[in-house]
mmCIF file of the N, C-alpha and C atoms, coordinates in Angstrom:
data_MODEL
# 
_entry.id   MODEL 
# 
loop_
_atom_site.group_PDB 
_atom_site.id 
_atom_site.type_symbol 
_atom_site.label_atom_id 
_atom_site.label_alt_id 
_atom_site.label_comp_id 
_atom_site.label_asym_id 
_atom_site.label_entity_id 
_atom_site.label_seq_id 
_atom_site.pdbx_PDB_ins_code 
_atom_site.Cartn_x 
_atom_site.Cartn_y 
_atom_site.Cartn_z 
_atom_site.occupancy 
_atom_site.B_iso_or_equiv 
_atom_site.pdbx_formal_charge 
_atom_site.auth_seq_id 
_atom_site.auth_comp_id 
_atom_site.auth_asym_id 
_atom_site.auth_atom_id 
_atom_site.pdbx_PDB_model_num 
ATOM 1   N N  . UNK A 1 1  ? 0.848   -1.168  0.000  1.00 0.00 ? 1  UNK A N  1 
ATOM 2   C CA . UNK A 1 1  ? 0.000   0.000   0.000  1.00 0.00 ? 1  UNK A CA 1 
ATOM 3   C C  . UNK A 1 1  ? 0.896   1.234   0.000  1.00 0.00 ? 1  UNK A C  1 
ATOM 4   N N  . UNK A 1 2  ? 0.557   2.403   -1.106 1.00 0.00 ? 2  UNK A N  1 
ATOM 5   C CA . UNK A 1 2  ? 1.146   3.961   -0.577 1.00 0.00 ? 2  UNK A CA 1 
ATOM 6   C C  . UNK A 1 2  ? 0.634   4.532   -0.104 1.00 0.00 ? 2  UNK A C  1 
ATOM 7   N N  . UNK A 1 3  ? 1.313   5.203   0.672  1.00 0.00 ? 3  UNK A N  1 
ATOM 8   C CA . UNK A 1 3  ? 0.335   6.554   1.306  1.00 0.00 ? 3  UNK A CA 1 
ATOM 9   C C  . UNK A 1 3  ? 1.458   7.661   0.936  1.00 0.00 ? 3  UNK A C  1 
ATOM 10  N N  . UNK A 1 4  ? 1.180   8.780   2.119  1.00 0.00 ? 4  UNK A N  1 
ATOM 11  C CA . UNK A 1 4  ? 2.165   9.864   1.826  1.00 0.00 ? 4  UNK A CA 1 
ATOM 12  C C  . UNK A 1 4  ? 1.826   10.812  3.427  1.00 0.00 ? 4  UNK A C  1 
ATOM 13  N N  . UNK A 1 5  ? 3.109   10.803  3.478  1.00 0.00 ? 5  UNK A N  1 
ATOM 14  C CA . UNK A 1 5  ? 3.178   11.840  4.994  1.00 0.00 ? 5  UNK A CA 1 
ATOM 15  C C  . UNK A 1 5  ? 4.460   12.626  4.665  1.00 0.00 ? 5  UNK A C  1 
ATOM 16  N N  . UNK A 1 6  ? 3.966   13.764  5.504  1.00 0.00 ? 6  UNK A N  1 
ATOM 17  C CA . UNK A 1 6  ? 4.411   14.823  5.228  1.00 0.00 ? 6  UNK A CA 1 
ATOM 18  C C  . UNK A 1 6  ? 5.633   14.756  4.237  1.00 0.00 ? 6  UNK A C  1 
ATOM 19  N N  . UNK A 1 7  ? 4.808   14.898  2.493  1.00 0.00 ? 7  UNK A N  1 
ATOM 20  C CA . UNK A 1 7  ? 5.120   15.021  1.514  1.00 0.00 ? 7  UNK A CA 1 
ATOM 21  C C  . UNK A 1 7  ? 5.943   14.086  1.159  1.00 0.00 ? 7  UNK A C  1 
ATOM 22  N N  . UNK A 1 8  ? 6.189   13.052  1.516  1.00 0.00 ? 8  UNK A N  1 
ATOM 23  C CA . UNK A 1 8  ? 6.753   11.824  0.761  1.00 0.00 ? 8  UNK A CA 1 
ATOM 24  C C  . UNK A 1 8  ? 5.924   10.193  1.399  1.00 0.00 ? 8  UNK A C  1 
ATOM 25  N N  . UNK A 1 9  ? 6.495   10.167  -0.173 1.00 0.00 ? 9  UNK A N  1 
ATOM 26  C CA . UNK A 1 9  ? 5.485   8.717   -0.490 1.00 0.00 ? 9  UNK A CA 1 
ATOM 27  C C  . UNK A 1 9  ? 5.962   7.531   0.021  1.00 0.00 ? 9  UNK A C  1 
ATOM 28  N N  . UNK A 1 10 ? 5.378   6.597   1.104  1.00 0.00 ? 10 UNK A N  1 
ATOM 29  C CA . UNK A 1 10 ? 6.070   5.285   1.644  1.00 0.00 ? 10 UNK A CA 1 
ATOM 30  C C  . UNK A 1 10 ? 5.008   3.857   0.913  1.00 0.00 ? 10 UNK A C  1 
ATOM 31  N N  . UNK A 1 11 ? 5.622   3.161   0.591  1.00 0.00 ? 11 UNK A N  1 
ATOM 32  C CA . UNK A 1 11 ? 5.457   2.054   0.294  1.00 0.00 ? 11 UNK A CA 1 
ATOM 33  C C  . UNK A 1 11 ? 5.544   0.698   1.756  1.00 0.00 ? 11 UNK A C  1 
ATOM 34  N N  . UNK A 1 12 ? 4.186   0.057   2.075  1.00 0.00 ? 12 UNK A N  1 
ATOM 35  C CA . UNK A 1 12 ? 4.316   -0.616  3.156  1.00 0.00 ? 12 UNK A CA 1 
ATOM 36  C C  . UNK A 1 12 ? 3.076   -1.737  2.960  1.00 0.00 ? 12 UNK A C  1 
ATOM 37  N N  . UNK A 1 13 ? 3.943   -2.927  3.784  1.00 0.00 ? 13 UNK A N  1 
ATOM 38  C CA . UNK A 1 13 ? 2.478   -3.833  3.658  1.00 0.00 ? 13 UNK A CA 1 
ATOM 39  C C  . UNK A 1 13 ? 2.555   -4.356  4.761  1.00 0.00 ? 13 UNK A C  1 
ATOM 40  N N  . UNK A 1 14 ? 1.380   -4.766  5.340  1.00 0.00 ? 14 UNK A N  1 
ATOM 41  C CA . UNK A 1 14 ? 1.038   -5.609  6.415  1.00 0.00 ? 14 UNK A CA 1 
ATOM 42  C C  . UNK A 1 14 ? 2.544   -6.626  7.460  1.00 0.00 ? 14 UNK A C  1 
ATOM 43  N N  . UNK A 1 15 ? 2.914   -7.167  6.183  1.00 0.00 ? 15 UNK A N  1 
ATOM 44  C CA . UNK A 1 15 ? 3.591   -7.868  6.676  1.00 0.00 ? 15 UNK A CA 1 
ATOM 45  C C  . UNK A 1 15 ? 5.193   -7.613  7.020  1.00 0.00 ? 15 UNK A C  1 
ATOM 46  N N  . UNK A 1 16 ? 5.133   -6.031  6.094  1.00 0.00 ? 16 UNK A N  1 
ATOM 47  C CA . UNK A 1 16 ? 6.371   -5.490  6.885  1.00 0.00 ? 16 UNK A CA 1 
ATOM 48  C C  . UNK A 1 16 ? 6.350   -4.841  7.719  1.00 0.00 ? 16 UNK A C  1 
ATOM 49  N N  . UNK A 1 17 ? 5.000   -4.725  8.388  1.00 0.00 ? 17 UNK A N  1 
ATOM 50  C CA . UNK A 1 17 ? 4.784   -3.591  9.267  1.00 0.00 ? 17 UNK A CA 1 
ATOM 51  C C  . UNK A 1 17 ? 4.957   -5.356  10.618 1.00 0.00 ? 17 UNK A C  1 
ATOM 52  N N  . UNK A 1 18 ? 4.762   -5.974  10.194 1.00 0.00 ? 18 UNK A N  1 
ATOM 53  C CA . UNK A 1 18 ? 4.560   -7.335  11.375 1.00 0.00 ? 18 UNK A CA 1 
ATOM 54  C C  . UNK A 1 18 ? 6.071   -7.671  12.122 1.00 0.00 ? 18 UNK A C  1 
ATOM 55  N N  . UNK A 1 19 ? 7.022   -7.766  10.823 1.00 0.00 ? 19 UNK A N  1 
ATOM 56  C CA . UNK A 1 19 ? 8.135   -8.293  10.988 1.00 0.00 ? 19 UNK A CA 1 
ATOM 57  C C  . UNK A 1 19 ? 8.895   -7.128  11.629 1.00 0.00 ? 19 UNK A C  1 
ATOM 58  N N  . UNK A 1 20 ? 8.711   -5.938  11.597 1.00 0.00 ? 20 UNK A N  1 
ATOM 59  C CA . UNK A 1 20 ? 9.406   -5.022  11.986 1.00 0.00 ? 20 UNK A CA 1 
ATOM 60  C C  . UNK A 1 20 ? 8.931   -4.674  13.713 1.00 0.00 ? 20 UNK A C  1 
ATOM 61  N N  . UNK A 1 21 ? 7.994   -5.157  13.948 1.00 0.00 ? 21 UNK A N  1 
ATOM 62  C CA . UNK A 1 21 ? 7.296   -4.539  14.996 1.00 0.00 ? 21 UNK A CA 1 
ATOM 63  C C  . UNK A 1 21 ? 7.157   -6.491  16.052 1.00 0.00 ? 21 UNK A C  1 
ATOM 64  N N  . UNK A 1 22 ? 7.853   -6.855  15.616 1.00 0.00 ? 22 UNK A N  1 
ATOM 65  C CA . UNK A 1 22 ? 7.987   -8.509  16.060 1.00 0.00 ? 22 UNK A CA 1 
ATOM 66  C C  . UNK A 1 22 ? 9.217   -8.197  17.250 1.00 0.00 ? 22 UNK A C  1 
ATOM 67  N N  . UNK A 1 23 ? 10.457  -7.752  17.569 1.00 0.00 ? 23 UNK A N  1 
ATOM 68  C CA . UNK A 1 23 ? 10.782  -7.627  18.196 1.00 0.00 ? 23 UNK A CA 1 
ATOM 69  C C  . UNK A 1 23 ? 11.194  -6.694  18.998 1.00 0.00 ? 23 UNK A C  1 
ATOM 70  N N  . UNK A 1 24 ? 9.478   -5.288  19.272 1.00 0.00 ? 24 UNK A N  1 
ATOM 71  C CA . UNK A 1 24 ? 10.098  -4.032  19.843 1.00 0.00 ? 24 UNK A CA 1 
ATOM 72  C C  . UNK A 1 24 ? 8.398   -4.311  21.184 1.00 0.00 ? 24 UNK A C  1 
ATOM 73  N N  . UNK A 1 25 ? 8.870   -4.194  21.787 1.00 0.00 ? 25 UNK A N  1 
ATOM 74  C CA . UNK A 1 25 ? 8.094   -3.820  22.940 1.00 0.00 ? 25 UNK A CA 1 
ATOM 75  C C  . UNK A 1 25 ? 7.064   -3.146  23.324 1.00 0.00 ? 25 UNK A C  1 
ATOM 76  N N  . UNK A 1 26 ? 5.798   -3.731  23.276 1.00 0.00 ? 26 UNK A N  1 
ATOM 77  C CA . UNK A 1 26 ? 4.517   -2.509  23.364 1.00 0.00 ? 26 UNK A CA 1 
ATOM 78  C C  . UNK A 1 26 ? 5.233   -1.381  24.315 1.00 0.00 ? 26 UNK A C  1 
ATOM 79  N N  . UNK A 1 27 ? 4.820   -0.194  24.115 1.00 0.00 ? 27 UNK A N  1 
ATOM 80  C CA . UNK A 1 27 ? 4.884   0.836   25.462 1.00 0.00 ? 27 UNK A CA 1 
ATOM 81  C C  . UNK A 1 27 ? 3.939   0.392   26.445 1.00 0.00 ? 27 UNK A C  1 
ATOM 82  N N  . UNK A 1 28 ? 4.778   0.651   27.426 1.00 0.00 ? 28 UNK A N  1 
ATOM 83  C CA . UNK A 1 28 ? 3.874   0.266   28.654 1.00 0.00 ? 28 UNK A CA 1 
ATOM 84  C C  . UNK A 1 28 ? 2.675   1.544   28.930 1.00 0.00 ? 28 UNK A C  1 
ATOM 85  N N  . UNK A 1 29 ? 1.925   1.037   29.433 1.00 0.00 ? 29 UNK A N  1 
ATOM 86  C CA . UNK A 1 29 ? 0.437   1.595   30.522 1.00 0.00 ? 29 UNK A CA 1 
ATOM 87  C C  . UNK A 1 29 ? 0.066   2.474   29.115 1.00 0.00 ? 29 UNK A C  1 
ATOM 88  N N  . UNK A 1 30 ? -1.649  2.318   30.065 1.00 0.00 ? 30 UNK A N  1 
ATOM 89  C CA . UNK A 1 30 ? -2.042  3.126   28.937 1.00 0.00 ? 30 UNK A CA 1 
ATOM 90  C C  . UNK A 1 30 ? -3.568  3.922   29.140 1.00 0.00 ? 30 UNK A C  1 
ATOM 91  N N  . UNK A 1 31 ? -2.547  4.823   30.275 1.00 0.00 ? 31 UNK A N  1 
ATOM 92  C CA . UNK A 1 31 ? -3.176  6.064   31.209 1.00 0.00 ? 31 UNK A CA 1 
ATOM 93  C C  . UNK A 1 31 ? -2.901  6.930   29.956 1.00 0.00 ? 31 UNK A C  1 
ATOM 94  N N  . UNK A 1 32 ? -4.026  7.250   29.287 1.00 0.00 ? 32 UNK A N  1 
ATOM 95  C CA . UNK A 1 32 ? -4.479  8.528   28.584 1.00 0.00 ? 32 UNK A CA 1 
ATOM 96  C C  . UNK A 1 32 ? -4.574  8.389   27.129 1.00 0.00 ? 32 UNK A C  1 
ATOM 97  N N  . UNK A 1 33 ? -4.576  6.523   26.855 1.00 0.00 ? 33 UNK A N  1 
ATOM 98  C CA . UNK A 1 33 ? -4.431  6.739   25.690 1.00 0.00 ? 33 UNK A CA 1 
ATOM 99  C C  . UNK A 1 33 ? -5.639  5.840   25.083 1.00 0.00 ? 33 UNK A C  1 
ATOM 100 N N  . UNK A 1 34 ? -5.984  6.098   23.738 1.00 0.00 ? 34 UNK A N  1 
ATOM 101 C CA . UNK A 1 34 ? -7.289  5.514   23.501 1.00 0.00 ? 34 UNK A CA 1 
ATOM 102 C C  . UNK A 1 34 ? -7.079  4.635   22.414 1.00 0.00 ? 34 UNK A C  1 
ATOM 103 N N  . UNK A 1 35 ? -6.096  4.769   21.575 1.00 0.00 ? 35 UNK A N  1 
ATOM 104 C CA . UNK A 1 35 ? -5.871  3.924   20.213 1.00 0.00 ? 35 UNK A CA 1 
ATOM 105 C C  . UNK A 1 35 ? -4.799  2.778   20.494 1.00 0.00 ? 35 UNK A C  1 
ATOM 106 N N  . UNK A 1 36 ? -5.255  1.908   20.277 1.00 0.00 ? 36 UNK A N  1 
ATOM 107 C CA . UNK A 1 36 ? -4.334  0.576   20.242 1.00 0.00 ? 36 UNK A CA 1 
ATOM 108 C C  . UNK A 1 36 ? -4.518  -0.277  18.952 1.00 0.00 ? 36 UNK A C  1 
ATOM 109 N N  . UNK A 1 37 ? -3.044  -1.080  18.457 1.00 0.00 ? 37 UNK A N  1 
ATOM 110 C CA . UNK A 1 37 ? -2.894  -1.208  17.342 1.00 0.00 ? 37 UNK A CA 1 
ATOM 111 C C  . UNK A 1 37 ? -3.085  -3.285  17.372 1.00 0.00 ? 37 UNK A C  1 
ATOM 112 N N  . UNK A 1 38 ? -3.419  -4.021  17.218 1.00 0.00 ? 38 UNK A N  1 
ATOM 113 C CA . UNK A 1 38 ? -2.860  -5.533  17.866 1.00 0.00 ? 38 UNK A CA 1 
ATOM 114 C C  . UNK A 1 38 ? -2.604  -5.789  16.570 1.00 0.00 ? 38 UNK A C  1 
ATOM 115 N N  . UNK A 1 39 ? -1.180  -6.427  16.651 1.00 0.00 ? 39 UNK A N  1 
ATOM 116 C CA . UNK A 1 39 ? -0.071  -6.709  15.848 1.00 0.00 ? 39 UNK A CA 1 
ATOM 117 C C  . UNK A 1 39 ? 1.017   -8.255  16.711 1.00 0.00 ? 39 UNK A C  1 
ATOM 118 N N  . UNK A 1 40 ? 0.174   -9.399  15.948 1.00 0.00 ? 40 UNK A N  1 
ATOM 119 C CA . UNK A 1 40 ? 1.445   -10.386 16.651 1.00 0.00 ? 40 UNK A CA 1 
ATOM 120 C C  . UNK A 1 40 ? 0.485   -10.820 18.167 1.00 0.00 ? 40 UNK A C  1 
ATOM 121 N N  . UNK A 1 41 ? -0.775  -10.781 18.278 1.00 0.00 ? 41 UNK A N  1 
ATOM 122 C CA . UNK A 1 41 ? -1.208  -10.669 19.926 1.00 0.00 ? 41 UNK A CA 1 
ATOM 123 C C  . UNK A 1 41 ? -1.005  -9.948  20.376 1.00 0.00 ? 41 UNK A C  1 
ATOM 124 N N  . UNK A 1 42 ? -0.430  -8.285  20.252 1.00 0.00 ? 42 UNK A N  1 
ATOM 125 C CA . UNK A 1 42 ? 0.201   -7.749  21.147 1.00 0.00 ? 42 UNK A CA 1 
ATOM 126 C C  . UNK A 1 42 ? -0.620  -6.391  21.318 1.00 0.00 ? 42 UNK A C  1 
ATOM 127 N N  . UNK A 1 43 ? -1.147  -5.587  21.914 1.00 0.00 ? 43 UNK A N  1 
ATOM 128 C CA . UNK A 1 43 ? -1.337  -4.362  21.745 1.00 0.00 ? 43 UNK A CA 1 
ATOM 129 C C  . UNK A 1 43 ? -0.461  -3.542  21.797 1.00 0.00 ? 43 UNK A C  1 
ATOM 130 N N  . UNK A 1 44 ? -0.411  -2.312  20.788 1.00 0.00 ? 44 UNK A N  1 
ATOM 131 C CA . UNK A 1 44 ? 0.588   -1.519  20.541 1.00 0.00 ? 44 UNK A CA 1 
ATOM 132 C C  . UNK A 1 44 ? 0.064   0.072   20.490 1.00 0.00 ? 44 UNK A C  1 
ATOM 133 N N  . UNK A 1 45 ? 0.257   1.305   21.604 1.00 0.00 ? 45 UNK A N  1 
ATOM 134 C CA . UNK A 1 45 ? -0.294  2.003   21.227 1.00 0.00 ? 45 UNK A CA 1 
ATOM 135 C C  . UNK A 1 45 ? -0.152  2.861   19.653 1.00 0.00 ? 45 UNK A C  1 
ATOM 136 N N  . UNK A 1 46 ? -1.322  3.042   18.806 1.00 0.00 ? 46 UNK A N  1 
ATOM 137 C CA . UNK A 1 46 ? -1.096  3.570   17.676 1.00 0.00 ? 46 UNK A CA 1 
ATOM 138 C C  . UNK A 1 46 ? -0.342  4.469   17.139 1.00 0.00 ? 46 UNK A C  1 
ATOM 139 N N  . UNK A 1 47 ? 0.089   5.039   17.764 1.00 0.00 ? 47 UNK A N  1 
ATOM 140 C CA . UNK A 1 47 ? 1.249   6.146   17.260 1.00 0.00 ? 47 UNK A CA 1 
ATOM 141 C C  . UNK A 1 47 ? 2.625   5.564   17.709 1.00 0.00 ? 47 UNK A C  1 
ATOM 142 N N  . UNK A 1 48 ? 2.948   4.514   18.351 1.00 0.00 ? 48 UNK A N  1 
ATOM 143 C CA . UNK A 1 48 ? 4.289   3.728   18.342 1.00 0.00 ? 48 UNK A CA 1 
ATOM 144 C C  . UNK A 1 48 ? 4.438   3.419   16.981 1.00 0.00 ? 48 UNK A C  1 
ATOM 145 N N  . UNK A 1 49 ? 3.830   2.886   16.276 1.00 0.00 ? 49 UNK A N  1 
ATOM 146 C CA . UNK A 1 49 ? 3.996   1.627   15.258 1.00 0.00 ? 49 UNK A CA 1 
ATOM 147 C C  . UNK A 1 49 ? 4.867   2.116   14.161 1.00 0.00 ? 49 UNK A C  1 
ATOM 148 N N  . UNK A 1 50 ? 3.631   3.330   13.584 1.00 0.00 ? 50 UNK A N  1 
ATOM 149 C CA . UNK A 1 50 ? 4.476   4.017   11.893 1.00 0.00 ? 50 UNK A CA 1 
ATOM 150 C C  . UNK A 1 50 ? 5.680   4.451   11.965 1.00 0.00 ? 50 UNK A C  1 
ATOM 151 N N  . UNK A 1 51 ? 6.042   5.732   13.239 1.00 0.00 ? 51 UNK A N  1 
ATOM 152 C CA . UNK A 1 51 ? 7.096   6.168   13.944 1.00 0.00 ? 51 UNK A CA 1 
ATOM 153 C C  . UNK A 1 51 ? 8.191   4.738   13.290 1.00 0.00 ? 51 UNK A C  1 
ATOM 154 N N  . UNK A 1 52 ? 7.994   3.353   14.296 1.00 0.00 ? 52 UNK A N  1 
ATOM 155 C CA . UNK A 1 52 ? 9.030   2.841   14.591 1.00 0.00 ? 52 UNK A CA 1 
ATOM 156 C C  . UNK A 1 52 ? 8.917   2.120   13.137 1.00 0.00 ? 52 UNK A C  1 
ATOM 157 N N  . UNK A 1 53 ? 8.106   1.694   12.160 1.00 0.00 ? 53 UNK A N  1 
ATOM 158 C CA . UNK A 1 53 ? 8.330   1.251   11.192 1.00 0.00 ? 53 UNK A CA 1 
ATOM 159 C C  . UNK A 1 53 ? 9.327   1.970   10.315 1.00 0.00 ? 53 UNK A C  1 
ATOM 160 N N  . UNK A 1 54 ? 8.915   2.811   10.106 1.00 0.00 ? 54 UNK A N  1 
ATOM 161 C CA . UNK A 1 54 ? 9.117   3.911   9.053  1.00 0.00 ? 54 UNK A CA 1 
ATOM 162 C C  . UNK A 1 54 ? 10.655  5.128   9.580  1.00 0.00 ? 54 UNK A C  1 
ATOM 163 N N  . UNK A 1 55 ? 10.907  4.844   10.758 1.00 0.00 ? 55 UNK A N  1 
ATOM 164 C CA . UNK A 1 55 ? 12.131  6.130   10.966 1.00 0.00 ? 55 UNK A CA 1 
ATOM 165 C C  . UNK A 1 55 ? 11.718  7.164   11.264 1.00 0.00 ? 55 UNK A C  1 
ATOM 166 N N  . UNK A 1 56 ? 10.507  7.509   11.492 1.00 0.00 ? 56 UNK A N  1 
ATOM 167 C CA . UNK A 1 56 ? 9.906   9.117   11.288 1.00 0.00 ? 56 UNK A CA 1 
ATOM 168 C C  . UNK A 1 56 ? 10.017  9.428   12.984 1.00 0.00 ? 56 UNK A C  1 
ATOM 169 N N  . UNK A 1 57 ? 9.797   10.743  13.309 1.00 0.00 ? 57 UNK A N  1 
ATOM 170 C CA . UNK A 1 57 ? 9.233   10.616  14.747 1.00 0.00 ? 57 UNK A CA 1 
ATOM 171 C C  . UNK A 1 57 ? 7.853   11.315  14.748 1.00 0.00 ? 57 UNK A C  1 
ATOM 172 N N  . UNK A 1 58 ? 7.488   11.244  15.919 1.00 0.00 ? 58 UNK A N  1 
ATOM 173 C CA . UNK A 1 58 ? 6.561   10.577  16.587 1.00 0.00 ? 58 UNK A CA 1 
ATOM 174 C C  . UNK A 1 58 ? 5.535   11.946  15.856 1.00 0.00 ? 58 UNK A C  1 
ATOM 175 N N  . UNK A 1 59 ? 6.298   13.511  15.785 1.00 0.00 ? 59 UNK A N  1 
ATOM 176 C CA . UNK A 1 59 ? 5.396   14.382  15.791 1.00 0.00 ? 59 UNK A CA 1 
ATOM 177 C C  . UNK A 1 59 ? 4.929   14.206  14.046 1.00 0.00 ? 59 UNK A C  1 
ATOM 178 N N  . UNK A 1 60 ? 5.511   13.520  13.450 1.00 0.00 ? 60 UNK A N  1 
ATOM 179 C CA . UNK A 1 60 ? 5.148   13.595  11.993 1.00 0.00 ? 60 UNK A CA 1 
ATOM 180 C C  . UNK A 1 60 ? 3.733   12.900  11.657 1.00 0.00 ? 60 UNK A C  1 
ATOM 181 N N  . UNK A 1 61 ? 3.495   12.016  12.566 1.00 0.00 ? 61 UNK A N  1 
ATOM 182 C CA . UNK A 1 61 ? 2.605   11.070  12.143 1.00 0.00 ? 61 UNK A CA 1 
ATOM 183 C C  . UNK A 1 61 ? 1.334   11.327  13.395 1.00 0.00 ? 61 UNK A C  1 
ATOM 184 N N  . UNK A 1 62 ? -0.082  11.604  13.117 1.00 0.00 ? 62 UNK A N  1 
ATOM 185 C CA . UNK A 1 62 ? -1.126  11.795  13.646 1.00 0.00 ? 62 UNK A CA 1 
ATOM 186 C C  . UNK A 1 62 ? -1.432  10.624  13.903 1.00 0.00 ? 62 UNK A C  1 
ATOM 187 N N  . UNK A 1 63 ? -2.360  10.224  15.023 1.00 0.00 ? 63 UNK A N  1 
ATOM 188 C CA . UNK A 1 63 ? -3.089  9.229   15.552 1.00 0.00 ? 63 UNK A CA 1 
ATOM 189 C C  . UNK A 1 63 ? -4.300  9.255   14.672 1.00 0.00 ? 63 UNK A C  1 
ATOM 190 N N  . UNK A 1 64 ? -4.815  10.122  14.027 1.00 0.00 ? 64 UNK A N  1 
ATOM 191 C CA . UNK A 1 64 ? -5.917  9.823   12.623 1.00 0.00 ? 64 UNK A CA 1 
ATOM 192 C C  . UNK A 1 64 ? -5.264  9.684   11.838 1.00 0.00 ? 64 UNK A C  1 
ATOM 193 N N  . UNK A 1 65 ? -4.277  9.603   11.009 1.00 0.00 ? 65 UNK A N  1 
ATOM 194 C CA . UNK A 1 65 ? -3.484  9.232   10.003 1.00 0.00 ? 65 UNK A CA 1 
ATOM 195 C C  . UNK A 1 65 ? -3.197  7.423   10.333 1.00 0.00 ? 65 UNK A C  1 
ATOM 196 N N  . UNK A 1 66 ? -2.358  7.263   11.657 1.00 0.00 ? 66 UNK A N  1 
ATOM 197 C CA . UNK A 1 66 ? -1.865  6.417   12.199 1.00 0.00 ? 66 UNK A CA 1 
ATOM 198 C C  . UNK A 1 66 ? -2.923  5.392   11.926 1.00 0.00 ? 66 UNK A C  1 
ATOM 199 N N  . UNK A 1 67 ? -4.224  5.722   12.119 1.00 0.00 ? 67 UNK A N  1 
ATOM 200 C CA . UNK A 1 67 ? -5.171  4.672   12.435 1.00 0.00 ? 67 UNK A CA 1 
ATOM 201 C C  . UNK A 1 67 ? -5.819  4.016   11.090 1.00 0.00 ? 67 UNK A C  1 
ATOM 202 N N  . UNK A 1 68 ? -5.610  5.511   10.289 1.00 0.00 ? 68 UNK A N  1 
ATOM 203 C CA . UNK A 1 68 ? -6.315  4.951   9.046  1.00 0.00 ? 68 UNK A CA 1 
ATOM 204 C C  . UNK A 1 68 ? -5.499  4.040   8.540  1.00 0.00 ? 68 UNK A C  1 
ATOM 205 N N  . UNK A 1 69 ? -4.069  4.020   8.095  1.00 0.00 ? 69 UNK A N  1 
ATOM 206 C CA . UNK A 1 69 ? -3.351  2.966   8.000  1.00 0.00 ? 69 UNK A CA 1 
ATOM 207 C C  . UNK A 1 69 ? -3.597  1.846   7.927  1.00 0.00 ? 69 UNK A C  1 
ATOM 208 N N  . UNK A 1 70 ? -3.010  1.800   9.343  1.00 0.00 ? 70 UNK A N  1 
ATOM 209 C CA . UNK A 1 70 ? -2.878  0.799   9.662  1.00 0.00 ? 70 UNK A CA 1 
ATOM 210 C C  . UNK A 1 70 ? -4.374  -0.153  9.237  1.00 0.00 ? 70 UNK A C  1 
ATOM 211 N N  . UNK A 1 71 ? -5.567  0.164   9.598  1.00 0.00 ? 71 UNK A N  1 
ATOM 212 C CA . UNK A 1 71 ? -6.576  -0.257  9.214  1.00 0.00 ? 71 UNK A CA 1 
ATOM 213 C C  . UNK A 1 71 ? -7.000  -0.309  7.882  1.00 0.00 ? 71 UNK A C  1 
ATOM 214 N N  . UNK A 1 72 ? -6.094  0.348   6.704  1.00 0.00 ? 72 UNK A N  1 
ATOM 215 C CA . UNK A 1 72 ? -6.134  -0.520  5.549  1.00 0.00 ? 72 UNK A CA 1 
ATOM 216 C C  . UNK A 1 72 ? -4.808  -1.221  4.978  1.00 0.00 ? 72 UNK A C  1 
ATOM 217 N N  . UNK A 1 73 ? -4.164  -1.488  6.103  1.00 0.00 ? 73 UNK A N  1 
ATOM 218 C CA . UNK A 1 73 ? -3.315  -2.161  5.655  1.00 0.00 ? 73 UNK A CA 1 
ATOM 219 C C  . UNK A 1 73 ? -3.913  -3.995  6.854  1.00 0.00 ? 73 UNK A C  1 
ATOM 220 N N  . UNK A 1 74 ? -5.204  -3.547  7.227  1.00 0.00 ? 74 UNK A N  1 
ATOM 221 C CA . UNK A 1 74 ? -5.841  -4.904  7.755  1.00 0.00 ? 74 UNK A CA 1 
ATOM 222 C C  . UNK A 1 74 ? -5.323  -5.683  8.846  1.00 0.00 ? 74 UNK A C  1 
ATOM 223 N N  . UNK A 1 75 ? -5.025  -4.543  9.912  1.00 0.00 ? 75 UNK A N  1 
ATOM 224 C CA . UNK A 1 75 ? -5.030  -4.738  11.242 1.00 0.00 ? 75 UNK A CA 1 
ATOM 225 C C  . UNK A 1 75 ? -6.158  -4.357  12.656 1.00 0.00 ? 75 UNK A C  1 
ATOM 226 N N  . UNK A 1 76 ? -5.803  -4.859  13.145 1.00 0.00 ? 76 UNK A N  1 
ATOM 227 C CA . UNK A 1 76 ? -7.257  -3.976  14.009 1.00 0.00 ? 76 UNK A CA 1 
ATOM 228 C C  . UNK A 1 76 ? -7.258  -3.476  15.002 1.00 0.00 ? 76 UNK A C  1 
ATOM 229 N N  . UNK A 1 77 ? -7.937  -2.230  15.617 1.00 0.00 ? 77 UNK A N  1 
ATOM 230 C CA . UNK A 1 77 ? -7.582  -1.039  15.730 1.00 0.00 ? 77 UNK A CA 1 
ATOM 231 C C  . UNK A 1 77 ? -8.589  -1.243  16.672 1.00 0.00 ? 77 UNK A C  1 
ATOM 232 N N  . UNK A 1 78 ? -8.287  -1.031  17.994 1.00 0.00 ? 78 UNK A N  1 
ATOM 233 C CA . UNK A 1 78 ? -9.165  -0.806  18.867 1.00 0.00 ? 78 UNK A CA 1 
ATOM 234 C C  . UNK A 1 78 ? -8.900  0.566   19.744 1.00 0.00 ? 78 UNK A C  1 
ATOM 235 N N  . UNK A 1 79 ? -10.048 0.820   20.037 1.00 0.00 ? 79 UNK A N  1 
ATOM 236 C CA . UNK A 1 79 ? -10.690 2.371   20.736 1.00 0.00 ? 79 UNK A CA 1 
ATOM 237 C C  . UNK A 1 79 ? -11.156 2.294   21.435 1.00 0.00 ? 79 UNK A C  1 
ATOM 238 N N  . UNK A 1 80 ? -10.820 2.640   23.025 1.00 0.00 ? 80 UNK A N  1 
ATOM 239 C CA . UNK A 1 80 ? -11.234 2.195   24.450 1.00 0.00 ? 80 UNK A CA 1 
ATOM 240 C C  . UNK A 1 80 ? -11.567 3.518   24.290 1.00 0.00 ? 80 UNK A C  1 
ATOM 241 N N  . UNK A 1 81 ? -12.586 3.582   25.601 1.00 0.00 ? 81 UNK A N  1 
ATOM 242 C CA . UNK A 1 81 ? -13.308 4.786   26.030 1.00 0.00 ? 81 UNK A CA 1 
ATOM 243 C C  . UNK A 1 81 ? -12.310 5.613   26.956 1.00 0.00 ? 81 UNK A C  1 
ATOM 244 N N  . UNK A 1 82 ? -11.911 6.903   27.269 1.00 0.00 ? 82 UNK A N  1 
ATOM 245 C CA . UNK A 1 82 ? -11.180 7.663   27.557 1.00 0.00 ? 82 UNK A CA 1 
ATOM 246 C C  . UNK A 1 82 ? -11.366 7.273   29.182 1.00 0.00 ? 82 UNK A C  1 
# 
C-alpha cells in the first residue's frame, strides 16, 4: 500500500509492518491513551507503530493518520473509552 506523509510517499504492507514490529516492545500503561494497534497478539499504542516502522518521529505522524493505515493495511484497531 502507498500513502504519503508529510510530503513523501512510503510504500508498506502488512507484513512489513509485522516483521518489523515482532521484536520491539509494546509501550507500557495506557493512562491517557485511547488507540491501540494488535499486531502479533500484542497491543501496541497507535502512534508507536508508523514512527518505529518507518524512521519518522513521533510528531510527523497523527493518531488519525496512524489509524487509518494501519486499518487498511488490515489490522485492528481498537478504541477504548477515555
Amino acid at each position: 500500500m502507498e500513502f504519503t506523509i508529510g510530503r513523501k510517499t512510503y510504500s508498506l504492507t502488512s507484513e512489513q509492518v509485522e516483521t518489523c514490529m515482532r521484536d520491539v516492545t509494546p509501550e507500557g500503561g495506557r493512562s491517557g491513551r485511547r488507540h491501540f494497534v494488535v499486531i502479533g497478539k500484542r497491543e501496541y499504542p497507535i502512534t508507536q507503530v508508523l514512527p518505529e516502522v518507518l524512521g519518522l518521529s513521533r510528531a510527523d505522524v497523527t493518531t488519525y493518520r496512524a489509524r487509518d493505515i494501519l486499518k487498511r493495511l488490515g489490522f485492528e484497531v481498537i478504541e477504548r473509552a477515555a
